[in-house]
C-alpha positions as CSV (number, residue, x, y, z in Angstrom):
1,X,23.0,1.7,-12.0
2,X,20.0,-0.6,-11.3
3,X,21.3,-2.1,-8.3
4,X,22.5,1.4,-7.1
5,X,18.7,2.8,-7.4
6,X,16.9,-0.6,-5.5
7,X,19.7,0.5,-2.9
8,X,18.7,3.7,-2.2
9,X,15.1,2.7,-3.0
10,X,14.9,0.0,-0.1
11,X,17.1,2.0,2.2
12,X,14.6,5.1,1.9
13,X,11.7,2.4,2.6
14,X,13.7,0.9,5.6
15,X,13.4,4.5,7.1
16,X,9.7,5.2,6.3
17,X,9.1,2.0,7.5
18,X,9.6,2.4,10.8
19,X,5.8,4.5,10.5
20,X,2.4,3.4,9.7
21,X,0.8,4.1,7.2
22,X,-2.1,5.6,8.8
23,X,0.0,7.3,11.0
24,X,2.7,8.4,8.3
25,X,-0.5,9.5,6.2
26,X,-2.5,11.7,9.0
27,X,0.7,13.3,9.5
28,X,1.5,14.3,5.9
29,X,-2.0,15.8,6.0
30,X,-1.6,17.4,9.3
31,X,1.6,18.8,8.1
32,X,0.1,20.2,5.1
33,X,-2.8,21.6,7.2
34,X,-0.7,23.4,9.1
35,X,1.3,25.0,5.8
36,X,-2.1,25.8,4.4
37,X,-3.1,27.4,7.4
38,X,0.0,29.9,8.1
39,X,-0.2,30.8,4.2
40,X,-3.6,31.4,4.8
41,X,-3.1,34.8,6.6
42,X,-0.9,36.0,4.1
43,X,-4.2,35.5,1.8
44,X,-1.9,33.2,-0.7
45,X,-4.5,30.1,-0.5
46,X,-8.1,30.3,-0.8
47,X,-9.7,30.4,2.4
48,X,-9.4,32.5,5.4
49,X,-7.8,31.2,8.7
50,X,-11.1,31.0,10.3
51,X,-13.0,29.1,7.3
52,X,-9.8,26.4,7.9
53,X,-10.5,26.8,11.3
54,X,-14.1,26.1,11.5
55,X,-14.3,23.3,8.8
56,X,-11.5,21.4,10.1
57,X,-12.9,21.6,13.9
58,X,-17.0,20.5,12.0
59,X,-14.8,17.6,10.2
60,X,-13.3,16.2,13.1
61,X,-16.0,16.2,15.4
62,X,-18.4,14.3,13.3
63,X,-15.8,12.2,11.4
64,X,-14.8,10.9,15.0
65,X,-17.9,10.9,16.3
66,X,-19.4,8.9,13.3
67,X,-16.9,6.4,13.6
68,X,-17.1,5.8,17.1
69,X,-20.9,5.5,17.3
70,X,-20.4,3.2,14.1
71,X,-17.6,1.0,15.6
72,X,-19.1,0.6,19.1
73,X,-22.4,-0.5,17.3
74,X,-20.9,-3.1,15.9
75,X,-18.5,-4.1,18.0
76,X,-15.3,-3.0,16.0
77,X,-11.5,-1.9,17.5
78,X,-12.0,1.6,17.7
79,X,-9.7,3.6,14.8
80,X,-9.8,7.4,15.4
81,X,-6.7,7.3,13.2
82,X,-8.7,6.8,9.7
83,X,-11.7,9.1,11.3
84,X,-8.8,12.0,11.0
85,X,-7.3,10.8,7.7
86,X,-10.7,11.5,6.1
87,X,-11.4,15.0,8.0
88,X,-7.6,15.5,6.6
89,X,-8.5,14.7,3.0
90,X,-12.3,16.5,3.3
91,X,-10.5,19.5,4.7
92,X,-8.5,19.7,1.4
93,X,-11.5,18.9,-1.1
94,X,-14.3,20.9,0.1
95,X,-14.6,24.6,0.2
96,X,-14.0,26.1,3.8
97,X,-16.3,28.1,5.3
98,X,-17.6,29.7,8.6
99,X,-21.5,30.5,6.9
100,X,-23.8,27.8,8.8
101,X,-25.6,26.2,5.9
102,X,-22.1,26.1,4.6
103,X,-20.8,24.4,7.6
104,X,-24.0,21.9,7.4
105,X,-22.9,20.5,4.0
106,X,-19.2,20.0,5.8
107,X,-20.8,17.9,8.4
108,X,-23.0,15.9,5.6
109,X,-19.8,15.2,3.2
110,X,-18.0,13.8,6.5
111,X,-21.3,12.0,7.9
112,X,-21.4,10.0,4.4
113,X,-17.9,9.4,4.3
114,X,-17.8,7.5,8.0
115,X,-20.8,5.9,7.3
116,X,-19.7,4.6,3.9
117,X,-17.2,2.7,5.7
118,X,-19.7,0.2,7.3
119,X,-22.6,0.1,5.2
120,X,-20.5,0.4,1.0
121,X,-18.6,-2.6,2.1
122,X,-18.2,-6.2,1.1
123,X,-17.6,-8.8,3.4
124,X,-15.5,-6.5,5.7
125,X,-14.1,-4.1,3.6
126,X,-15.3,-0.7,2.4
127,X,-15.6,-0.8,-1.8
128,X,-15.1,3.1,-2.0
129,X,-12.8,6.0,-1.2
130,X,-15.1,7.4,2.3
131,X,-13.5,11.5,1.1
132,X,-14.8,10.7,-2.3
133,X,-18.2,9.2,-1.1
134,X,-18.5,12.7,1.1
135,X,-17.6,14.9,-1.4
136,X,-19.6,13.2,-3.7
137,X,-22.6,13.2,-1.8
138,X,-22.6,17.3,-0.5
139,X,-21.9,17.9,-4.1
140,X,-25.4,16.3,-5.5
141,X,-27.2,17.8,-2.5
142,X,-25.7,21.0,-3.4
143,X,-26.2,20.7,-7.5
144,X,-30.6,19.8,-6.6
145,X,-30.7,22.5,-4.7
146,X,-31.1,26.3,-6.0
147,X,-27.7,28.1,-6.6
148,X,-28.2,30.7,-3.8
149,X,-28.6,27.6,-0.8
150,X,-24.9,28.3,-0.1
151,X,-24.3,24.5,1.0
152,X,-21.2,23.9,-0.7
153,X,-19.8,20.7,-2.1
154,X,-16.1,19.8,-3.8
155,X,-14.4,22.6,-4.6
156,X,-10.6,21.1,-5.2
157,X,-8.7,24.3,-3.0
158,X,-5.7,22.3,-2.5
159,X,-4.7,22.5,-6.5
160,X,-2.9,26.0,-6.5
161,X,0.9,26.3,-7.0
162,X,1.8,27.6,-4.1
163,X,0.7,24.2,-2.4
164,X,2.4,22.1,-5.0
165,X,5.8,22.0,-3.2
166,X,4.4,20.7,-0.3
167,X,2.0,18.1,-2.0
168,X,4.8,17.1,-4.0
169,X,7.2,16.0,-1.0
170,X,4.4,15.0,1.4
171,X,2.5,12.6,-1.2
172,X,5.9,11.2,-2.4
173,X,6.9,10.0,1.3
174,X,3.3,8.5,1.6
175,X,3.3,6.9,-2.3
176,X,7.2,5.8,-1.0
177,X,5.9,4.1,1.8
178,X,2.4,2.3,0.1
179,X,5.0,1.5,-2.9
180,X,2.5,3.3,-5.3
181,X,5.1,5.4,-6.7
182,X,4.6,4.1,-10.0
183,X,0.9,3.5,-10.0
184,X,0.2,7.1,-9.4
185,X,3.0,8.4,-11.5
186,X,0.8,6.3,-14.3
187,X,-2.4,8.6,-13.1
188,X,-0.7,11.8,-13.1
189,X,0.5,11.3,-16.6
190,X,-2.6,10.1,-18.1
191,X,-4.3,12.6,-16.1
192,X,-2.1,15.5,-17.2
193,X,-2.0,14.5,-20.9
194,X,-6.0,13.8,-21.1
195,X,-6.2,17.3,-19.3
196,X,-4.1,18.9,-21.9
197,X,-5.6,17.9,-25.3
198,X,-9.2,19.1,-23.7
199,X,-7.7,22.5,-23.0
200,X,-6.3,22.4,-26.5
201,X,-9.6,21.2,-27.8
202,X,-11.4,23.7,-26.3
203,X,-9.1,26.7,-27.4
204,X,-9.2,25.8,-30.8
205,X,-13.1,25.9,-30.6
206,X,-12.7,29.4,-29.3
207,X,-10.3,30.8,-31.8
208,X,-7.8,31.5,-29.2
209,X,-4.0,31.5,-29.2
210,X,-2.2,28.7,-26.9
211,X,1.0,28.9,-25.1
212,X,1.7,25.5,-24.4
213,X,4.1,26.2,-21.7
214,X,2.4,28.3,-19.4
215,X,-1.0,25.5,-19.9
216,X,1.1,22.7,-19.0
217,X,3.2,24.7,-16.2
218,X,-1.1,25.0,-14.7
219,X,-2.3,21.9,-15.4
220,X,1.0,20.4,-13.2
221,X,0.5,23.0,-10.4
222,X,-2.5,24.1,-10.3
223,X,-5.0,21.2,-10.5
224,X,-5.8,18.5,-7.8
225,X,-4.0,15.7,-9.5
226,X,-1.3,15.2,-7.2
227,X,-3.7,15.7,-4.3
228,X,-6.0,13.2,-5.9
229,X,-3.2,10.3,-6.8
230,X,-1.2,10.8,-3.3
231,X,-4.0,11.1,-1.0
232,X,-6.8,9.0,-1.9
233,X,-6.0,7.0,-5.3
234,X,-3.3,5.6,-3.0
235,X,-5.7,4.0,-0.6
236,X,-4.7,0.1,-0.4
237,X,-8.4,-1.0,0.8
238,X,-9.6,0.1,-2.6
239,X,-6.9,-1.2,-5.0
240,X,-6.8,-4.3,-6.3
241,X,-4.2,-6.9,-5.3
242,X,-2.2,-7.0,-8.7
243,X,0.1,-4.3,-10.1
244,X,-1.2,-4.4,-13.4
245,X,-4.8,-4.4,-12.1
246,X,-3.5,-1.2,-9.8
247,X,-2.2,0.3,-12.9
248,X,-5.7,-0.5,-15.2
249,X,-7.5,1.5,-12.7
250,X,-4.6,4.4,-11.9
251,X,-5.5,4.7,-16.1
252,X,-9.1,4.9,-15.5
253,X,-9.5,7.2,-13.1
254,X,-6.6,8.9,-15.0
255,X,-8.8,9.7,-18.4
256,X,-12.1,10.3,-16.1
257,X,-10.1,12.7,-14.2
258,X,-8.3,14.6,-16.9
259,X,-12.0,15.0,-19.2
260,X,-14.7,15.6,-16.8
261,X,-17.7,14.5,-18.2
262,X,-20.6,16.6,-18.1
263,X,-24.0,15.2,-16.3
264,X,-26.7,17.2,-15.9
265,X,-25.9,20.3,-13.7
266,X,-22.4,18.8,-12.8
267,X,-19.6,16.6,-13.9
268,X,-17.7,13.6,-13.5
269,X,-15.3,15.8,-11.6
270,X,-11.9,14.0,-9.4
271,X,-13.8,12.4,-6.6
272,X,-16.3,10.5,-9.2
273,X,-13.8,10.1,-11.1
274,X,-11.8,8.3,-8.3
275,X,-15.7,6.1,-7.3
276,X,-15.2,4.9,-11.0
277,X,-12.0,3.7,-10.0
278,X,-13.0,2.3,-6.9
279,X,-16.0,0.2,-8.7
280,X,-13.8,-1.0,-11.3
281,X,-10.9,-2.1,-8.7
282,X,-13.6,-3.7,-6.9
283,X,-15.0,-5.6,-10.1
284,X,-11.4,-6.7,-10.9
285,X,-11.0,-8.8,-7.9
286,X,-13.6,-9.4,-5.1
287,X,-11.2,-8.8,-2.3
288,X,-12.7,-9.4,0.5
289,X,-11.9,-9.7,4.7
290,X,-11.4,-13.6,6.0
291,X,-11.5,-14.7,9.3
292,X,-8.4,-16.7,10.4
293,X,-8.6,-19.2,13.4
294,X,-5.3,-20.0,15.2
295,X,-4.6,-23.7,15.2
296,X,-0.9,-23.7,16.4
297,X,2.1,-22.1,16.5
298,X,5.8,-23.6,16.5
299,X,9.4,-21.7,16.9
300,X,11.6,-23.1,13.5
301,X,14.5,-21.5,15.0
302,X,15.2,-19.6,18.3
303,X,14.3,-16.3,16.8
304,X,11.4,-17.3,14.4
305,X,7.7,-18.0,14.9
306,X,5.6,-19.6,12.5
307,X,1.6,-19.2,13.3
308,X,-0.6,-21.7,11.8
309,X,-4.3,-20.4,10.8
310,X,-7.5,-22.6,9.0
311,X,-9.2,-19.7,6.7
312,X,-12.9,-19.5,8.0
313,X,-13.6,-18.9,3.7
314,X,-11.5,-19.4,0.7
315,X,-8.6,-17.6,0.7
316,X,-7.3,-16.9,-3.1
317,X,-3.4,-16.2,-3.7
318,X,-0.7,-16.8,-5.7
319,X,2.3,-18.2,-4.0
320,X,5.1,-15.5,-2.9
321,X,2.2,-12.9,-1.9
322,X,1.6,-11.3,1.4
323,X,-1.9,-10.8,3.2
324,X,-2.0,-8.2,6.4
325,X,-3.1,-9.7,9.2
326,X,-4.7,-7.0,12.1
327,X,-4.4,-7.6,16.1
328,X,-6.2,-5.0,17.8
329,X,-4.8,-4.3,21.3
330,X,-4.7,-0.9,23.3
331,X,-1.9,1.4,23.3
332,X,-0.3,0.5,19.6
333,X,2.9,2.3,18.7
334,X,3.0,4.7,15.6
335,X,2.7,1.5,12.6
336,X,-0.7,0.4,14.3
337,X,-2.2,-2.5,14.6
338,X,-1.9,-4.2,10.9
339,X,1.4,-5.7,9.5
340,X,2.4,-7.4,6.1
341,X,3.3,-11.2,6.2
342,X,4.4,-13.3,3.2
343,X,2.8,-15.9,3.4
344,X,4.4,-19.4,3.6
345,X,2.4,-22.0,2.4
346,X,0.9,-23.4,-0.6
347,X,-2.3,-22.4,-2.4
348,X,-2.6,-26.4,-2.9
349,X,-2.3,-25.9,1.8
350,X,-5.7,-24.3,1.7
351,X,-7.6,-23.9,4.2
352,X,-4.5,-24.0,6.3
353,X,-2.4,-20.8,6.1
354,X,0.8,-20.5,7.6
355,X,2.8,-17.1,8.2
356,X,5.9,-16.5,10.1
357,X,7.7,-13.2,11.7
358,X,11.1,-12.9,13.4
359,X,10.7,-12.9,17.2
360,X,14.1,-11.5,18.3
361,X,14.8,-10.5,21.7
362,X,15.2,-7.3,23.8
363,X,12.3,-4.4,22.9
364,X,9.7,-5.4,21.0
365,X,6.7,-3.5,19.6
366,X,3.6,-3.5,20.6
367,X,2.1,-5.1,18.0
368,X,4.7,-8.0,18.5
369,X,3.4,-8.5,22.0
370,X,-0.2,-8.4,21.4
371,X,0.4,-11.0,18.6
372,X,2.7,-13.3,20.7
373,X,-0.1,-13.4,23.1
374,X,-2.8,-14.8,20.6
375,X,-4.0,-17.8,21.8
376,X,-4.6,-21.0,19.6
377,X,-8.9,-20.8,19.0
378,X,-8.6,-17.0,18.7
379,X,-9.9,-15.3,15.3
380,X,-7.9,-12.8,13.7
381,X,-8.7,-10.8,10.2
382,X,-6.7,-11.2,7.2
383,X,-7.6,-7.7,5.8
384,X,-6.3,-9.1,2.4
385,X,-3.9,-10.6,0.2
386,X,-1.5,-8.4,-1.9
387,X,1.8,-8.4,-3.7
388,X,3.6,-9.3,-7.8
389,X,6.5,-11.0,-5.6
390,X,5.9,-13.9,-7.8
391,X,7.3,-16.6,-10.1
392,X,6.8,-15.9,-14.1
393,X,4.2,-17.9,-15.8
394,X,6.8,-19.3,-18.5
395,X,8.3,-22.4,-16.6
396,X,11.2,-22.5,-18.5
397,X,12.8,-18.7,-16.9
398,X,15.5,-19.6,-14.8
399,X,15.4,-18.1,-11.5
400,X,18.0,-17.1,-8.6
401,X,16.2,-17.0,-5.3
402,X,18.1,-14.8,-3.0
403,X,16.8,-15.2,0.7
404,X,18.1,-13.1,3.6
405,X,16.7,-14.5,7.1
406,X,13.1,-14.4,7.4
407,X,12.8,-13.6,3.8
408,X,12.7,-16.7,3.2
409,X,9.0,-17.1,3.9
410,X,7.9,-16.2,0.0
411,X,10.3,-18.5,-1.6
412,X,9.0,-21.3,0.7
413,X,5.7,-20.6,-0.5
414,X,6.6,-21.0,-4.0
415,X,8.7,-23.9,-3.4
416,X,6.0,-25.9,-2.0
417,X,3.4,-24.7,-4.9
418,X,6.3,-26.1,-7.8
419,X,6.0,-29.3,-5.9
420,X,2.3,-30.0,-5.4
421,X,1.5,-28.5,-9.0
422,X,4.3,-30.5,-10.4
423,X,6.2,-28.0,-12.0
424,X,9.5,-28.5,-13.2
425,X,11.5,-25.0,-13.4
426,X,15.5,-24.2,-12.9
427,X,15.9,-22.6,-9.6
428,X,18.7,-22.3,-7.4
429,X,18.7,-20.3,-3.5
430,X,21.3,-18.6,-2.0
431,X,20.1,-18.7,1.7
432,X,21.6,-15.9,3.7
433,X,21.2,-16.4,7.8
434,X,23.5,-14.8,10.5
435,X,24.0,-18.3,12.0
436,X,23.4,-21.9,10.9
437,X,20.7,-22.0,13.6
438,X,18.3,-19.3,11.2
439,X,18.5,-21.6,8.5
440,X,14.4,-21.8,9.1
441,X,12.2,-24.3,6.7
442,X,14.7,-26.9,6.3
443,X,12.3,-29.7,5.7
444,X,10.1,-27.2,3.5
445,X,12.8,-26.3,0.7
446,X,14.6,-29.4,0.5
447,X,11.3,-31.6,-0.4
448,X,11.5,-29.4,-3.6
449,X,15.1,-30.8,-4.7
450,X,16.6,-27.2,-5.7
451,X,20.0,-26.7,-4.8
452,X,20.9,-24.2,-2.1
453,X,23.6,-22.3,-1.5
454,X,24.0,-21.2,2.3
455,X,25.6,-18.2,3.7
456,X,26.7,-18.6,7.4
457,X,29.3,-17.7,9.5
458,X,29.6,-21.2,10.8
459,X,29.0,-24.3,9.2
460,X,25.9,-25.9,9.3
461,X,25.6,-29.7,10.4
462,X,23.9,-32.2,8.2
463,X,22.9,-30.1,5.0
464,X,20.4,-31.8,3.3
465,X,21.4,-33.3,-0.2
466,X,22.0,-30.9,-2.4
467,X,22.5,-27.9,-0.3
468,X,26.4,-26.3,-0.1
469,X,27.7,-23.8,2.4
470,X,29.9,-21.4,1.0
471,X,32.5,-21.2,3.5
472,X,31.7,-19.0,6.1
473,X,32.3,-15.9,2.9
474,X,30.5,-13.0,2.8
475,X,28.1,-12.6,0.0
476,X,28.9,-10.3,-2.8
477,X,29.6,-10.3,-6.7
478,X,32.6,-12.8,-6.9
479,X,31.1,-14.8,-3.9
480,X,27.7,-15.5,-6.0
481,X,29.8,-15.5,-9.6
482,X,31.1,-18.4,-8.3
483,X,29.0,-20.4,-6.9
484,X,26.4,-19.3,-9.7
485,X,28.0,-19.4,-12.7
486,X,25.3,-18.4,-15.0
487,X,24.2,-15.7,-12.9
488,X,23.7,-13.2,-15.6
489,X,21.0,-16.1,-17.3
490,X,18.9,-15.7,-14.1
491,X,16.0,-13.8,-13.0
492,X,16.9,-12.5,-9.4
493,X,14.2,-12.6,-7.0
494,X,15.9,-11.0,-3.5
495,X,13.7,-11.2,-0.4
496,X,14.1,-9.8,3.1
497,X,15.1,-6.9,5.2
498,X,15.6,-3.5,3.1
499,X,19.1,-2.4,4.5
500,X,20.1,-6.1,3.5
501,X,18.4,-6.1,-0.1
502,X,20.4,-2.4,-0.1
503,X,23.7,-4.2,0.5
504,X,22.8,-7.3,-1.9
505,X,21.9,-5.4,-4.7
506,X,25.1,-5.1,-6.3
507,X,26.1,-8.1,-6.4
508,X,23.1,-9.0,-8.4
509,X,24.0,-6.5,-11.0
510,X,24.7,-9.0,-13.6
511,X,21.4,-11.0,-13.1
512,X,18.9,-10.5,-16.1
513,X,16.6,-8.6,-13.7
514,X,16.1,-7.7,-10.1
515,X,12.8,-8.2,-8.1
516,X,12.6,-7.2,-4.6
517,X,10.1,-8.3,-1.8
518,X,11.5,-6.0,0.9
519,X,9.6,-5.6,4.4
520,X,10.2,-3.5,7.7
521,X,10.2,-5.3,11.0
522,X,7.3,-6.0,13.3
């Protein structure tokens, strides 16, 4: 059953994939635009087809033009895709209008939001949600001001049922493809529950009669929590690098969300309740931008490319995470200009950091070309370090590495840190390749002395000590059984491509548990 679900899981994340995030995101938004437009002139939404109309176009124009005044100022790649994701979002959260003054406290939420981007930011990276920071802003203008101004502020339009079928599917593809699923899951149930007892709370205070069902049928449809966790709780640039860090703030924001606090003429409504988040995230773990330099790159195997960086500052991680590493270049293709690598040495390496990609033939993407044409002395930006692909603290877990190809970047990483720190733990690799010519970090794995178990079609020459091929076999349940006996006593870790994590996750149904580091191509 387990394995059955990480099947479908990766396979639905192989397909997604293929997208950007950014990309994948502004269209979910556009998408839902569009929805709330048409249902907009059959008066089933809140605002008219000309109040969407006229905010969106207000939005746009200074969200882009922000952004591009900002980015030429100081010399940045130009990203019009995150100038549209926050119109997107702002569209959503603030109340549409066509009155002027109305349409001047649209252009002052998106002016704050762009230019919280480069000025809320430490050491390269922006410490809060930009939609939250606009919508927060208009809102305080709007709450000094007298009632009658008519400038607007956060007004949450997007929480009504008939939207909620459309949030629903859109926000799970984007949570699918961040891998937030469960982190905002965590915030819509805290969020819903906290919700709930205050709606109790405040009917028993008014002597009135509750019907549970019909409450908790609103609080699920009607209110922006969905919105809230899918759209902008989601944000990777303001979560912190560890799952259980994630899941402290999803809680946070969760309770803030759920019980608005009251503050003078306003209250700690969703998008404060989100900046809370956002400072604690940020207070967790100073994440921060670092500047890689190029020293040298090497090809381990006719298909793989290993780049070799010195980190301009320290670079904290734990072995078996990934940082995102951006190459701006014209022209990118629909995933952008930002990509995942594991990362492939040692913590003890520092201030080298090595990364590796597969660089198959035939079409690549664009990304793929603009990074094969790096030069060593060129800078790139390691936007930052993420991932819970690692070992367990307790030493004495036994572990089954499962490496398919390229995958084996993490596990190398963690090899080399077992070494250096002097660790000694039970591990054993299965090391599937399509040839005996991707058998990649040869010299890397066997300095650690764990034995290896390769899959290959043809047999490899001069194994290092300790390594077995398994007969040109195909790898499944009987083929691991036997060559790992005590399978079921192990703690699976399975990295690589998702179709091929799909098709090895039932043969690891027998393992004490299943962790998966699965990653789309480049």
């Amino acid at each position: 059953m387990i394995a059955s679900f990480i099947s479908a899981w990766n396979r639905v994340g192989a397909l997604l994939g293929r997208v950007s995030m950014y990309r994948l995101v502004l269209s979910a938004l556009g998408l839902l635009a569009l929805i709330a437009f048409v249902l907009s002139f059959l008066e089933l939404v809140v605002p008219t087809p000309w109040e969407l109309l006229a905010t969106a176009a207000v939005l746009v124009i200074v969200s882009v033009g922000a952004d591009a005044a900002a980015q030429r100022l100081l010399r940045l790649p130009v990203r019009a895709e995150s100038s549209f994701i926050t119109a997107g979002i702002l569209l959503f959260v603030l109340r549409p209008t066509i009155e002027p003054i109305g349409l001047v406290g649209i252009a002052i939420a998106a002016l704050a939001a762009s230019v919280s981007k480069y000025l809320l930011v430490w050491r390269g990276r922006h410490i809060f949600n930009p939609a939250a920071v606009g919508a927060t802003v208009v809102t305080v203008i709007a709450a000094l001001l007298p009632l009658d101004a008519g400038i607007g502020g956060a007004a949450w339009w997007v929480g009504t049922p008939v939207l909620f079928g459309p949030v629903l599917l859109l926000g799970l593809a984007v949570l699918w493809r961040t891998e937030k699923v469960r982190i905002v899951g965590l915030f819509l149930v805290v969020a819903i529950a906290v919700n709930l007892v205050r709606v109790v709370v405040q009917y028993q205070q008014a002597g009135m009669a509750l019907d549970a069902g019909v409450v908790l049928a609103q609080v699920i449809t009607a209110s922006p929590f969905l919105f809230l966790g899918a759209f902008m709780l989601s944000e990777p640039l303001t979560l912190p690098p560890r799952r259980w860090q994630q899941l402290a703030v999803a809680a946070v924001v969760g309770v803030l969300a759920g019980w608005p606090i009251p503050i003078g003429y306003m209250t700690l409504g969703q998008e404060r309740a989100l900046l809370i988040g956002n400072l604690v995230a940020f207070l967790l773990c100073l994440r921060h931008a670092v500047r890689l330099q190029l020293v040298a790159t090497r090809a381990p195997s006719p298909t793989v490319r290993e780049l070799t960086f010195r980190a301009a500052r320290p670079l904290s991680f734990t072995a078996g995470q990934y940082l995102e590493l951006d190459v701006p270049h014209r022209k990118a293709d629909a995933r952008g200009t930002r990509r995942e690598f594991s990362i492939v040495s040692a913590p003890e390496d520092l201030p080298e950091v090595r990364v590796a990609y597969r660089d198959g033939t035939g079409s690549q993407s664009s990304y793929k070309r603009a990074l094969a044409a790096v030069e060593p002395g060129s800078t790139l930006a390691a936007t930052g370090v993420w991932g819970d692909f690692i070992l367990p603290k307790q030493t004495t877990t036994p572990i089954l590495m499962v490496a398919a190809g390229i995958g084996v970047t993490p596990f190398v990483s963690q090899l080399r840190h077992v070494t250096a720190a002097g660790e000694r733990r039970d591990i054993v690799l299965v090391f599937v390749a399509s040839d005996a010519s991707q058998l990649v970090f040869r010299d890397d794995i066997a300095a650690s002395g764990v034995p290896v178990i390769v899959f290959t079609k043809d047999e490899p020459e001069n194994l290092p000590v300790g390594w077995t091929w398994a007969g040109g076999i195909r790898i499944d349940h009987a083929a691991l059984e036997r060559f790992v006996p005590d399978l079921d006593a192990r703690h699976a870790y399975v990295s690589g491509p998702p179709a091929l994590i799909a098709d090895l996750a039932p043969a690891l149904e027998k393992s004490r548990s299943i962790t998966t580091d699965a990653f789309a191509g480049y």
